[in-house]
mmCIF entry with sequence, helices, sheets and N, C-alpha, C, O atoms, coordinates in Angstrom:
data_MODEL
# 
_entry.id   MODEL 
# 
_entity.id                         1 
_entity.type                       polymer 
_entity.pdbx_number_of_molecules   1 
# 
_entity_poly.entity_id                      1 
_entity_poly.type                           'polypeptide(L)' 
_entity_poly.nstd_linkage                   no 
_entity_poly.nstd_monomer                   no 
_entity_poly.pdbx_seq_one_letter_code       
;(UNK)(UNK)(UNK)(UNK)(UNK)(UNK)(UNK)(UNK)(UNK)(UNK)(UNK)(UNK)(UNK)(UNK)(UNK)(UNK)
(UNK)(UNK)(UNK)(UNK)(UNK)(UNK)(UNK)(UNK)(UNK)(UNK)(UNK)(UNK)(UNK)(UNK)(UNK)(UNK)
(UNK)(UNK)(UNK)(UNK)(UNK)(UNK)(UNK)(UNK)(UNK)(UNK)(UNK)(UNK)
;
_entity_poly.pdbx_seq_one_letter_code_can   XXXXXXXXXXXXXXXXXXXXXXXXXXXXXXXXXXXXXXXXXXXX 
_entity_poly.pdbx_strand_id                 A 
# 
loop_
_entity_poly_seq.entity_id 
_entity_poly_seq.num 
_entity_poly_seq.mon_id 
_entity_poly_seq.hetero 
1 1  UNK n 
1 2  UNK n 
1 3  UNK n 
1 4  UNK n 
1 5  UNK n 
1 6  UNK n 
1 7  UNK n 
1 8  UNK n 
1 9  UNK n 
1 10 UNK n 
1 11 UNK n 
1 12 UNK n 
1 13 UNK n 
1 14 UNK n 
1 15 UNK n 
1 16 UNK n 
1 17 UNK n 
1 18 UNK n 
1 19 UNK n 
1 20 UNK n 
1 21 UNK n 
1 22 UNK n 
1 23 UNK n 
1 24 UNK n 
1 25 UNK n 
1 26 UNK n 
1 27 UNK n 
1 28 UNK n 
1 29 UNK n 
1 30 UNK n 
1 31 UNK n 
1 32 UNK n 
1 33 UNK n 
1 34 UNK n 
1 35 UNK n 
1 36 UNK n 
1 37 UNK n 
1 38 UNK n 
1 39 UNK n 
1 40 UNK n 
1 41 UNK n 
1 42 UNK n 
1 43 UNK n 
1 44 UNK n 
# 
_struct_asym.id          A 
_struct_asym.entity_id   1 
# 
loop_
_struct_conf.conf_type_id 
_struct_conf.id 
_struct_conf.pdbx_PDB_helix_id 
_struct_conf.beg_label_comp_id 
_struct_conf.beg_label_asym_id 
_struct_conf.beg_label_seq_id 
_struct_conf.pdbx_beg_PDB_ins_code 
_struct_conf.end_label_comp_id 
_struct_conf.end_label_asym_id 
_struct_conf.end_label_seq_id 
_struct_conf.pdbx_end_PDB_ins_code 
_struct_conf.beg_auth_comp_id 
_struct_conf.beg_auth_asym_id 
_struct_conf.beg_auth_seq_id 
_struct_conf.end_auth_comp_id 
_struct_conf.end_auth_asym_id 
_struct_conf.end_auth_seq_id 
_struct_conf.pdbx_PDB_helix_class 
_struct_conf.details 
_struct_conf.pdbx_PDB_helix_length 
HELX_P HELX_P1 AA1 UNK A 2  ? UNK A 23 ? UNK A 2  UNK A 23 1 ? 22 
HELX_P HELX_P2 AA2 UNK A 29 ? UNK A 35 ? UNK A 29 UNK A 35 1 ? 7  
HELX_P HELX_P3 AA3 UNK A 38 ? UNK A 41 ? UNK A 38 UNK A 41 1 ? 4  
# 
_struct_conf_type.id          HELX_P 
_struct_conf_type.criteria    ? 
_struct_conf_type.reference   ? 
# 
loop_
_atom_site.group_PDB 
_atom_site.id 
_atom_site.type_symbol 
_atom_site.label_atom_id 
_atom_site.label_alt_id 
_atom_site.label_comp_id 
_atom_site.label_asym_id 
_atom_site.label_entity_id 
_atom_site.label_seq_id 
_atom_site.pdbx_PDB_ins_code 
_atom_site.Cartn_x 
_atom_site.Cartn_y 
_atom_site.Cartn_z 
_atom_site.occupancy 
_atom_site.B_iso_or_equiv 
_atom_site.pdbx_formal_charge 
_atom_site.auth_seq_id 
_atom_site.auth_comp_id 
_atom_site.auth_asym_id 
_atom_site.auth_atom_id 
_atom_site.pdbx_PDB_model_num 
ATOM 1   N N  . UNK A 1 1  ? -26.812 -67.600 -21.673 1.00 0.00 ? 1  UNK A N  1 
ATOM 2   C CA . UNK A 1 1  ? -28.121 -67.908 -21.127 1.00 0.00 ? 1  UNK A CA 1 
ATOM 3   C C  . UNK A 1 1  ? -29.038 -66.691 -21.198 1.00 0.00 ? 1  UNK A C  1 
ATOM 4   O O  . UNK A 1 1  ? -30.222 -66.963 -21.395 1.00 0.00 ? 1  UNK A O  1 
ATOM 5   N N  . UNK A 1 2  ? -28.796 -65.704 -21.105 1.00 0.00 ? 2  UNK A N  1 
ATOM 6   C CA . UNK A 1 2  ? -29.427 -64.434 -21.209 1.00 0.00 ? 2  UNK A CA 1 
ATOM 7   C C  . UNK A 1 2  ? -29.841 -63.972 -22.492 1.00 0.00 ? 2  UNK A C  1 
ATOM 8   O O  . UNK A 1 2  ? -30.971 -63.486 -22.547 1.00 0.00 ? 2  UNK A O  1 
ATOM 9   N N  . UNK A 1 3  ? -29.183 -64.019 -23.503 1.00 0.00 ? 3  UNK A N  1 
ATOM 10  C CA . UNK A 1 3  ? -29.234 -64.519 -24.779 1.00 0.00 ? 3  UNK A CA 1 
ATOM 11  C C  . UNK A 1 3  ? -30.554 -65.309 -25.466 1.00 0.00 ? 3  UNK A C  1 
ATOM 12  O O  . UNK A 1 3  ? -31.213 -65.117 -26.488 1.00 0.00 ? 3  UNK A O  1 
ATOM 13  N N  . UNK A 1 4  ? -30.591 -66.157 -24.533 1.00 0.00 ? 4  UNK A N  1 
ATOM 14  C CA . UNK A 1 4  ? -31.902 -67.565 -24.760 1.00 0.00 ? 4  UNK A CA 1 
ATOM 15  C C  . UNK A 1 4  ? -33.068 -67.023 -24.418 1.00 0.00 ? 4  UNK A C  1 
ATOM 16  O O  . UNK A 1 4  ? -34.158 -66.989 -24.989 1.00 0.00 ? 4  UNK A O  1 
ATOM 17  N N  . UNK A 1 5  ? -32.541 -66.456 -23.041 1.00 0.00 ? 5  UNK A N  1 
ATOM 18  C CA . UNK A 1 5  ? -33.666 -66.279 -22.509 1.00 0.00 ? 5  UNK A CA 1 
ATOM 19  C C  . UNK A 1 5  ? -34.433 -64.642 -22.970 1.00 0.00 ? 5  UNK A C  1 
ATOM 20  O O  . UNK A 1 5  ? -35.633 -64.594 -22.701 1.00 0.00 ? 5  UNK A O  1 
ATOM 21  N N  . UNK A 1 6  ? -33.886 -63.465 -23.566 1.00 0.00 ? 6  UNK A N  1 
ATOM 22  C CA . UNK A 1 6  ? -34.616 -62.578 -24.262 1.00 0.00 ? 6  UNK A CA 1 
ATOM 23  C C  . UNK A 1 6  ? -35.121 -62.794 -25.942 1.00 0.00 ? 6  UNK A C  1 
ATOM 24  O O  . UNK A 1 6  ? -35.872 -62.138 -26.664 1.00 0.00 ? 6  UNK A O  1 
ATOM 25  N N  . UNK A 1 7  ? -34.297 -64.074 -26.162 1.00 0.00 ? 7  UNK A N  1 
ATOM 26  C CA . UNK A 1 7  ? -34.608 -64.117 -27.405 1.00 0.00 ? 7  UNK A CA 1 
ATOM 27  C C  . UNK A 1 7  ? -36.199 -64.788 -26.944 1.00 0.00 ? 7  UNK A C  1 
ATOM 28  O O  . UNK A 1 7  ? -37.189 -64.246 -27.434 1.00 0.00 ? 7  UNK A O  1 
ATOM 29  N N  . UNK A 1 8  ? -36.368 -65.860 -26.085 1.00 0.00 ? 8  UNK A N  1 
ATOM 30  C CA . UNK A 1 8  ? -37.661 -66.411 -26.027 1.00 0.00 ? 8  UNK A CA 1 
ATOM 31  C C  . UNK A 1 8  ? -38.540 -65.322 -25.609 1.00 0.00 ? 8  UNK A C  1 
ATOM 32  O O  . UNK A 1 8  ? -39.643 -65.343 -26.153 1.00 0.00 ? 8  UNK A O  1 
ATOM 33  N N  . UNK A 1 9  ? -38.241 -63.988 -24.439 1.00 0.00 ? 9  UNK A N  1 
ATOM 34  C CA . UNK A 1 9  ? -39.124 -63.157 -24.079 1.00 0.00 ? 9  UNK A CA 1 
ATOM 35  C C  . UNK A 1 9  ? -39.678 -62.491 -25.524 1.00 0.00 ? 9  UNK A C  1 
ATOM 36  O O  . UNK A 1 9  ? -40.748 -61.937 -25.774 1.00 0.00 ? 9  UNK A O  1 
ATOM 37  N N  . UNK A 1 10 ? -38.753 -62.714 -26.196 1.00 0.00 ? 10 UNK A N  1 
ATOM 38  C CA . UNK A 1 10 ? -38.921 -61.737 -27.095 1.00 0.00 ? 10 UNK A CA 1 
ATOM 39  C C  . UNK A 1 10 ? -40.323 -62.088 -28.718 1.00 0.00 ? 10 UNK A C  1 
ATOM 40  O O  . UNK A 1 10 ? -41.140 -61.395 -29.324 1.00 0.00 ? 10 UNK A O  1 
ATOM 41  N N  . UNK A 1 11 ? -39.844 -63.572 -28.770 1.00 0.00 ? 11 UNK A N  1 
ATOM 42  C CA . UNK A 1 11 ? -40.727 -64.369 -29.363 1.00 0.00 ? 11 UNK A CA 1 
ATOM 43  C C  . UNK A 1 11 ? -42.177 -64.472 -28.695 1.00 0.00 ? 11 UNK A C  1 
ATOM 44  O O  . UNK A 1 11 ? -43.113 -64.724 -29.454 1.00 0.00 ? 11 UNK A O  1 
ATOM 45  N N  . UNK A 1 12 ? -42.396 -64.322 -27.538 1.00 0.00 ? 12 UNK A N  1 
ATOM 46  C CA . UNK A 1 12 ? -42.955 -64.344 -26.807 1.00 0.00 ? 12 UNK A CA 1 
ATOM 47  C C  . UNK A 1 12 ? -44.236 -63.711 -26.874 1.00 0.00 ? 12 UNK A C  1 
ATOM 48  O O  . UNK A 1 12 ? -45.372 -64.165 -27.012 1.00 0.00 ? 12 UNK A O  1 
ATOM 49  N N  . UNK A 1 13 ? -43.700 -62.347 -26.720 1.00 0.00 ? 13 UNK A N  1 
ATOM 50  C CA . UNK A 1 13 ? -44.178 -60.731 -27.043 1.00 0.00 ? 13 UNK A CA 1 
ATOM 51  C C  . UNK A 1 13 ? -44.927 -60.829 -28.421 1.00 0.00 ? 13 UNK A C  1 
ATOM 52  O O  . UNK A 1 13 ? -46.084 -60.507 -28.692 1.00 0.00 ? 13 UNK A O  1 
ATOM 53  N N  . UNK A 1 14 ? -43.917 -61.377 -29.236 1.00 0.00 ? 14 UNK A N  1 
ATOM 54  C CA . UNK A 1 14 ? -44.583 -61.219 -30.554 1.00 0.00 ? 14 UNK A CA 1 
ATOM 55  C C  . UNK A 1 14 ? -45.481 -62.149 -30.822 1.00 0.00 ? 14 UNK A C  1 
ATOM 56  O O  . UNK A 1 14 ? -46.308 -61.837 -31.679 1.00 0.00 ? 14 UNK A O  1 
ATOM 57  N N  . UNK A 1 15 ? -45.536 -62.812 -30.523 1.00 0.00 ? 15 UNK A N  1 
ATOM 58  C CA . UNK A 1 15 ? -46.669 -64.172 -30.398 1.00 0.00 ? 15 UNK A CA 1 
ATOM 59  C C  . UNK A 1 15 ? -47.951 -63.466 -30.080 1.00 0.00 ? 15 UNK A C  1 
ATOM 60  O O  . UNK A 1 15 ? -48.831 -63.368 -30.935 1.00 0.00 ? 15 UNK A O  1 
ATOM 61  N N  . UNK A 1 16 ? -48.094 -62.933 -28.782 1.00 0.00 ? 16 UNK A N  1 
ATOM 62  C CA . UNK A 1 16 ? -49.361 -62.426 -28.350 1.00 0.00 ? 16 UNK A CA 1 
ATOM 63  C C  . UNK A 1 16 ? -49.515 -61.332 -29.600 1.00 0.00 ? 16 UNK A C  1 
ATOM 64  O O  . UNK A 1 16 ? -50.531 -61.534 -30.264 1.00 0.00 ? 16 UNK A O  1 
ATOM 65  N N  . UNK A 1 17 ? -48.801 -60.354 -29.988 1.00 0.00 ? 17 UNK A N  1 
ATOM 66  C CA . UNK A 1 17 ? -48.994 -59.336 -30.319 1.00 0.00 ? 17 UNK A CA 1 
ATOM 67  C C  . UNK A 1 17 ? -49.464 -59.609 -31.954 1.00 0.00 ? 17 UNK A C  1 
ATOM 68  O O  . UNK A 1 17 ? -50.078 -58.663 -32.448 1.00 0.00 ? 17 UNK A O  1 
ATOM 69  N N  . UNK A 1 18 ? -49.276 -60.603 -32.699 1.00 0.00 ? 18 UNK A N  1 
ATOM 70  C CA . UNK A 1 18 ? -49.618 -61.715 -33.864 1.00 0.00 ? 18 UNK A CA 1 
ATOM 71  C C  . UNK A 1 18 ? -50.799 -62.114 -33.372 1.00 0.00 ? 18 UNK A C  1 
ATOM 72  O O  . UNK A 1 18 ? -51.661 -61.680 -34.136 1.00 0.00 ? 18 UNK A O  1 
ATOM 73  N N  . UNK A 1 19 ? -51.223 -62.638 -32.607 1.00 0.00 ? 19 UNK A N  1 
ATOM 74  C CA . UNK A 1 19 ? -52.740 -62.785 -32.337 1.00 0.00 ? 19 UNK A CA 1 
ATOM 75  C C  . UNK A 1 19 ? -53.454 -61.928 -31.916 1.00 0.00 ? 19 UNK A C  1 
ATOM 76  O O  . UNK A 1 19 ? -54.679 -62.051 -31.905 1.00 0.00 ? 19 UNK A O  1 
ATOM 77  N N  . UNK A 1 20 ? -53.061 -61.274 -31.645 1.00 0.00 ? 20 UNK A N  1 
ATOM 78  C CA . UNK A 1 20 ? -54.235 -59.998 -31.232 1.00 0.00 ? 20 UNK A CA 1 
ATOM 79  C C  . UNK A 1 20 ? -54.832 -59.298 -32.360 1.00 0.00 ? 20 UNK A C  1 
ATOM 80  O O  . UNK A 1 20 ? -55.927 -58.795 -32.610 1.00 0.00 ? 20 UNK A O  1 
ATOM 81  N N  . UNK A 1 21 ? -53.430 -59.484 -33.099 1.00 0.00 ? 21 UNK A N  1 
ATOM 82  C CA . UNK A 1 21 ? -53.313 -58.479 -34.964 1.00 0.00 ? 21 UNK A CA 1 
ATOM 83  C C  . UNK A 1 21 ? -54.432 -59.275 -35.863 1.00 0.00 ? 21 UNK A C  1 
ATOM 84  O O  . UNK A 1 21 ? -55.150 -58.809 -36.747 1.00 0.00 ? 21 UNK A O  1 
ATOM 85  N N  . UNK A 1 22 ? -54.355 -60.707 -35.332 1.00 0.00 ? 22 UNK A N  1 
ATOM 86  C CA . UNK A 1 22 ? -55.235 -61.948 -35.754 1.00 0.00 ? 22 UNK A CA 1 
ATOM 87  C C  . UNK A 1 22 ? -56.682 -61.355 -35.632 1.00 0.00 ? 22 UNK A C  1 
ATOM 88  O O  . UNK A 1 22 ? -57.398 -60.824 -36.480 1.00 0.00 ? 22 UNK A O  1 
ATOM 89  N N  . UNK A 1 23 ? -56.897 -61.646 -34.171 1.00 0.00 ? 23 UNK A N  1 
ATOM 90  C CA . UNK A 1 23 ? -58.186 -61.390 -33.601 1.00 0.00 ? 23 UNK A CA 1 
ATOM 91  C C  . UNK A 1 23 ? -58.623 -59.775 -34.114 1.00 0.00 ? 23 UNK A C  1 
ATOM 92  O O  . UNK A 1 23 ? -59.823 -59.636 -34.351 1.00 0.00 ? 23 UNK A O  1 
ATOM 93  N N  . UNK A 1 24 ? -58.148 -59.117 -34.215 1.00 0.00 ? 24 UNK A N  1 
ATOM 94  C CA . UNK A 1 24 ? -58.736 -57.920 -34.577 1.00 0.00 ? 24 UNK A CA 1 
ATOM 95  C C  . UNK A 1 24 ? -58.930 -57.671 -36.088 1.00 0.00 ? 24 UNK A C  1 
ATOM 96  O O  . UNK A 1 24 ? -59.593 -56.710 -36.478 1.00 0.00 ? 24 UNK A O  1 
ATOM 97  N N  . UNK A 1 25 ? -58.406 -58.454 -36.849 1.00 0.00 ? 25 UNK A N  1 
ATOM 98  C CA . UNK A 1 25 ? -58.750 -58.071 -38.167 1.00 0.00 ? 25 UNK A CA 1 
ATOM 99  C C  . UNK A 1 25 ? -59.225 -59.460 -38.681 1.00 0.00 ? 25 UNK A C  1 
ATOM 100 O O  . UNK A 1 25 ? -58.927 -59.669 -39.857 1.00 0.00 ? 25 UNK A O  1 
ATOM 101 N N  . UNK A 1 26 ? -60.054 -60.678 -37.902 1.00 0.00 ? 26 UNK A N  1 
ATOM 102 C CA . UNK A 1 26 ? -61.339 -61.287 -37.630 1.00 0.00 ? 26 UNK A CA 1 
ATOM 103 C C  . UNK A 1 26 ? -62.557 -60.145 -37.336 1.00 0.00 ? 26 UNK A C  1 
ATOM 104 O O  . UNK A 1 26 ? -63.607 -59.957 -37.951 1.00 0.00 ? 26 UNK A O  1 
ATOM 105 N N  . UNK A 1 27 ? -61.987 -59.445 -36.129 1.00 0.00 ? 27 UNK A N  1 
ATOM 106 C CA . UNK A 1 27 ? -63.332 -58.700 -35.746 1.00 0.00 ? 27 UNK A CA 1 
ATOM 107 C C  . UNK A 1 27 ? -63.721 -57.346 -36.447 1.00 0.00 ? 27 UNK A C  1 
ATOM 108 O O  . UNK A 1 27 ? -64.564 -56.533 -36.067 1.00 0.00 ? 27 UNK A O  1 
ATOM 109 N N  . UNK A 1 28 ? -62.961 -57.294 -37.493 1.00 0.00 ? 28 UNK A N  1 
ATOM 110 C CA . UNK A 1 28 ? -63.029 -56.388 -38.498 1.00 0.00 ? 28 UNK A CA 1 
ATOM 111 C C  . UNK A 1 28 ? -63.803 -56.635 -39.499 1.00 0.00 ? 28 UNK A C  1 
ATOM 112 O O  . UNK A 1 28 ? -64.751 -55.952 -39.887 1.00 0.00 ? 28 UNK A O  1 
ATOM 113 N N  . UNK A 1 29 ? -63.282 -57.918 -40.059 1.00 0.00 ? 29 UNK A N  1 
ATOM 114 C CA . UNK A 1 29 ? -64.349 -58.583 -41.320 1.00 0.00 ? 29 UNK A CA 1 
ATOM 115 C C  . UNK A 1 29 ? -65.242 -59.119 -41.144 1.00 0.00 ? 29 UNK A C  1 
ATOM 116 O O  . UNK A 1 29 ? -66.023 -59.214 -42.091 1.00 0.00 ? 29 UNK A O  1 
ATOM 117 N N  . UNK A 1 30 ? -65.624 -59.799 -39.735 1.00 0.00 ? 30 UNK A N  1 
ATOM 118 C CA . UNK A 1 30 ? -67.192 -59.845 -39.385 1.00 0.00 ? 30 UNK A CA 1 
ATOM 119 C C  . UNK A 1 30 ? -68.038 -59.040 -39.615 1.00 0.00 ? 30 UNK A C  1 
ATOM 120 O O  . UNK A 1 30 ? -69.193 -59.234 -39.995 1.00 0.00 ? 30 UNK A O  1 
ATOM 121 N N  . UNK A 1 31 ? -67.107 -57.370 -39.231 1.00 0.00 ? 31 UNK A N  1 
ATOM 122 C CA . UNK A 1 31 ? -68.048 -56.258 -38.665 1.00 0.00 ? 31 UNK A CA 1 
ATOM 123 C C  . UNK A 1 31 ? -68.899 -56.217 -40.437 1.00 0.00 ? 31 UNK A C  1 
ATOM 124 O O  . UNK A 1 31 ? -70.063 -56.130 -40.828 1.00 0.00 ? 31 UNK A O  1 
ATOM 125 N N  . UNK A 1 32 ? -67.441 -56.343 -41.147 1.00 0.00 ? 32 UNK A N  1 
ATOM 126 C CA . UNK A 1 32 ? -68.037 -55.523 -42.410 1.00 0.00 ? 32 UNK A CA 1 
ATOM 127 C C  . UNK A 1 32 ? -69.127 -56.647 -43.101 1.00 0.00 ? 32 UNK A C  1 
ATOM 128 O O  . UNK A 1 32 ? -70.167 -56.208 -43.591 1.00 0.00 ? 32 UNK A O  1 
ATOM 129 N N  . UNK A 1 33 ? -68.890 -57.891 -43.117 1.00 0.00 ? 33 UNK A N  1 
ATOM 130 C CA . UNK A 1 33 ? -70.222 -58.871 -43.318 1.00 0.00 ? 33 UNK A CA 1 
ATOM 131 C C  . UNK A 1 33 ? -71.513 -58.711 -42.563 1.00 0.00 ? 33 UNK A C  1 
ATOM 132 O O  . UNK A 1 33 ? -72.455 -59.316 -43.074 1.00 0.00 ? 33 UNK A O  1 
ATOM 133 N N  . UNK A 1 34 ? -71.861 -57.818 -41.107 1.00 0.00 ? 34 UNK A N  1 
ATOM 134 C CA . UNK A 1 34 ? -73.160 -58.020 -40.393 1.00 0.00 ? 34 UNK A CA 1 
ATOM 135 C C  . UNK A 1 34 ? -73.300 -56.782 -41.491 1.00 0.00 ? 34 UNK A C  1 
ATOM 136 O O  . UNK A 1 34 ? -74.351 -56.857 -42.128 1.00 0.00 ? 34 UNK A O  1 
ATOM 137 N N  . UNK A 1 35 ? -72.352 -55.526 -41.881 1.00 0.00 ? 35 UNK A N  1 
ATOM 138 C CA . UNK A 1 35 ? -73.284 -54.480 -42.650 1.00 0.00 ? 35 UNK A CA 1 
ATOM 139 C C  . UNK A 1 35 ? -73.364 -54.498 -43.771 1.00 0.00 ? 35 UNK A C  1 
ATOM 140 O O  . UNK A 1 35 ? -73.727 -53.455 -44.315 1.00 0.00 ? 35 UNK A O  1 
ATOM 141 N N  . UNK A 1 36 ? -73.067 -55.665 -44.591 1.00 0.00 ? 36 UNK A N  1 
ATOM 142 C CA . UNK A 1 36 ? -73.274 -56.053 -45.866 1.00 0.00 ? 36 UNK A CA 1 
ATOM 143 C C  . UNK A 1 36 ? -74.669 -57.054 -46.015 1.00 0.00 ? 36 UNK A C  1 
ATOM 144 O O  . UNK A 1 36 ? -75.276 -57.192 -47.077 1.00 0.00 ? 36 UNK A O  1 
ATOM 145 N N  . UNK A 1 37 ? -74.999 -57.644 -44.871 1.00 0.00 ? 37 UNK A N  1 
ATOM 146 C CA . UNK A 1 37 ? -76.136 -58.157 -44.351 1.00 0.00 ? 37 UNK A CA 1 
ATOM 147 C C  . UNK A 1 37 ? -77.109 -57.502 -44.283 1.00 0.00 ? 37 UNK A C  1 
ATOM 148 O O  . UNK A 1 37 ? -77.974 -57.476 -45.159 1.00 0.00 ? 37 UNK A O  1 
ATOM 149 N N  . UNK A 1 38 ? -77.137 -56.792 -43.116 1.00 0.00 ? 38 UNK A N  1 
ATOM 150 C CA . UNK A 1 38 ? -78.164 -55.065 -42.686 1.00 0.00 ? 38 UNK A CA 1 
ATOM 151 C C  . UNK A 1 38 ? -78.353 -54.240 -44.311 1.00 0.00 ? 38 UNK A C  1 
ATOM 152 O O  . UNK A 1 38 ? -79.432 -53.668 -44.468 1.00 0.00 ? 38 UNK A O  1 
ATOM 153 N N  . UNK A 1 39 ? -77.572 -54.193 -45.211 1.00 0.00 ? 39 UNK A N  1 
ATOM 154 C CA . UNK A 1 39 ? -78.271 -53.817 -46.360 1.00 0.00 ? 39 UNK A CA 1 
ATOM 155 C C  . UNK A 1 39 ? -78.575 -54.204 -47.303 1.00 0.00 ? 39 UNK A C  1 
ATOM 156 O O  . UNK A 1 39 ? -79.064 -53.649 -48.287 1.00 0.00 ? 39 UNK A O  1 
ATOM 157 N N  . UNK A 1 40 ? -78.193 -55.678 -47.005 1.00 0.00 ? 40 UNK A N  1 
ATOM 158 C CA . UNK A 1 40 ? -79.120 -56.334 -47.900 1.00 0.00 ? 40 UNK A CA 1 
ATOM 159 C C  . UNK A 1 40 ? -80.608 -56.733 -47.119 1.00 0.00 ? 40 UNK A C  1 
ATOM 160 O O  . UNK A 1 40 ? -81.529 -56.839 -47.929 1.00 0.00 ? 40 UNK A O  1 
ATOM 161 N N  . UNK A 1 41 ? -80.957 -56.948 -45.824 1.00 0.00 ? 41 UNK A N  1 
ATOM 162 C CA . UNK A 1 41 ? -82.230 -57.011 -45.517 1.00 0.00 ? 41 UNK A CA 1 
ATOM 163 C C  . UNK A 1 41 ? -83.071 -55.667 -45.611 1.00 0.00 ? 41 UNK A C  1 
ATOM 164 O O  . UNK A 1 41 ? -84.251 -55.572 -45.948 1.00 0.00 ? 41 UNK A O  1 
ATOM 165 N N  . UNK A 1 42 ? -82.183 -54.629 -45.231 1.00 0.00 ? 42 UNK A N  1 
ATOM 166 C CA . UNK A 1 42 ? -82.947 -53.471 -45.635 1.00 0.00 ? 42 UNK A CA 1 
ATOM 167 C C  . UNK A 1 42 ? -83.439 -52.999 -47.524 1.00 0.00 ? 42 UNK A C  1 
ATOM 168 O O  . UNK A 1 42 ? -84.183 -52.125 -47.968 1.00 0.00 ? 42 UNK A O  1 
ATOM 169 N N  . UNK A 1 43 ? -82.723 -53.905 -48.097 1.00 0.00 ? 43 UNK A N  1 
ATOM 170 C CA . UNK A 1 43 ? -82.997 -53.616 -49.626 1.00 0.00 ? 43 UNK A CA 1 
ATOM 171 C C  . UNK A 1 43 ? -84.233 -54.340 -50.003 1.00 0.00 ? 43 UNK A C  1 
ATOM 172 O O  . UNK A 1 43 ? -85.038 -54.103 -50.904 1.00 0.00 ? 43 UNK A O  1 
ATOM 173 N N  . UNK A 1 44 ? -84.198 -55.396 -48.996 1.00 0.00 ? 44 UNK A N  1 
ATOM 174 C CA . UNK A 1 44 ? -85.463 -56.741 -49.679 1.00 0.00 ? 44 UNK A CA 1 
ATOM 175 C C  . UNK A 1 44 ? -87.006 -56.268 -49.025 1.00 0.00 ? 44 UNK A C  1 
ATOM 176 O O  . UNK A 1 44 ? -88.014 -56.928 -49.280 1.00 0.00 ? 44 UNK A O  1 
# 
């Protein structure tokens, strides 16, 4: 039972830690599209 139960803590952990990895390299390639934006309005 202990067994079960760190293997799920453990899946667990990595779950959040997979989405966060998610969410942050979303909020990475946004960043780099608003400044691929910003120089293209600054070019026009």
């Amino acid at each position: 039972m202990e067994i079960l139960f760190g293997a799920l803590l453990f899946a667990g952990i990595f779950a959040v830690f997979d989405a966060l990895r998610k969410i942050n390299n979303n909020l990475i390639d946004q960043t780099e599209e608003i400044k691929k934006l910003r120089e293209e309005f600054k070019n026009k």
